[in-house]
C-alpha positions as CSV (number, residue, x, y, z in Angstrom):
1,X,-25.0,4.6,22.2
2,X,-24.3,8.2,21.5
3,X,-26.4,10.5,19.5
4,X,-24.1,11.1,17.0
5,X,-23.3,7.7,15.4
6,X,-25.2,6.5,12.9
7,X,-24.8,2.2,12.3
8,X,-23.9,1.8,8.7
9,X,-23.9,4.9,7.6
10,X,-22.4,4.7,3.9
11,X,-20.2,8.3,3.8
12,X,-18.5,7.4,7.2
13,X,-18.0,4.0,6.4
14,X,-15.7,4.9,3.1
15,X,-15.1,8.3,3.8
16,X,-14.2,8.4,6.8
17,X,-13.9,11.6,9.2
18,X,-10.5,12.4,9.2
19,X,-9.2,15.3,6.7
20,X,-8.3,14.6,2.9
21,X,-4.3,14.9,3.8
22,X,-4.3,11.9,5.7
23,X,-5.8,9.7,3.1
24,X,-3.1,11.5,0.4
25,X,-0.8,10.4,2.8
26,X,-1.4,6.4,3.6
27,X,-1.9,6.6,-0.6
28,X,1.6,7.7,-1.3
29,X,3.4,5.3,1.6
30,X,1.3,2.7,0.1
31,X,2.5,3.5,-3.2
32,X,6.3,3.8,-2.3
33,X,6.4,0.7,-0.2
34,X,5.1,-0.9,-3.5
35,X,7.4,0.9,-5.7
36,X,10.4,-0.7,-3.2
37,X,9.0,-4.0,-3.3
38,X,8.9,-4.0,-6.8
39,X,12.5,-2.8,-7.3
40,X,13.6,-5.7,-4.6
41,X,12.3,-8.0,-6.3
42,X,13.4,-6.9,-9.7
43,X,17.0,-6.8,-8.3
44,X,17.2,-10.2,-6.4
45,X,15.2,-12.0,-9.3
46,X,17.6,-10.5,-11.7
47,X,20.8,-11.6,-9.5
48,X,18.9,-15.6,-8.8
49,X,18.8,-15.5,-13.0
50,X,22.8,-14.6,-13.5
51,X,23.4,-17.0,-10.4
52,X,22.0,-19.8,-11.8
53,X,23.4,-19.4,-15.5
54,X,26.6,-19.7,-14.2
55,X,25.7,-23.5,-13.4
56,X,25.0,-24.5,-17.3
């Protein structure tokens, strides 16, 4: 094992070592692939609901 690791060390484990502008960035793709999900859905479960009106 090297010298420098450390099993279960806490601040590495949620931390990490990589800089602060990498975990900004995976939070804002996260948040924008939600965002789009949630407008898909909103647009094709608004489009199912006028679809299946037109049945009645």
């Amino acid at each position: 094992m090297r010298d420098d690791f450390v099993p279960f060390d806490i601040a590495r484990m949620f931390l990490g070592t990589q800089p602060t502008l990498f975990y900004l960035e995976i939070v804002f793709r996260t948040c924008l692939v939600h965002a789009c999900s949630l407008l898909l859905l909103r647009w094709t479960g608004g489009r199912a609901c006028r679809s299946s009106r037109r049945g009645m």
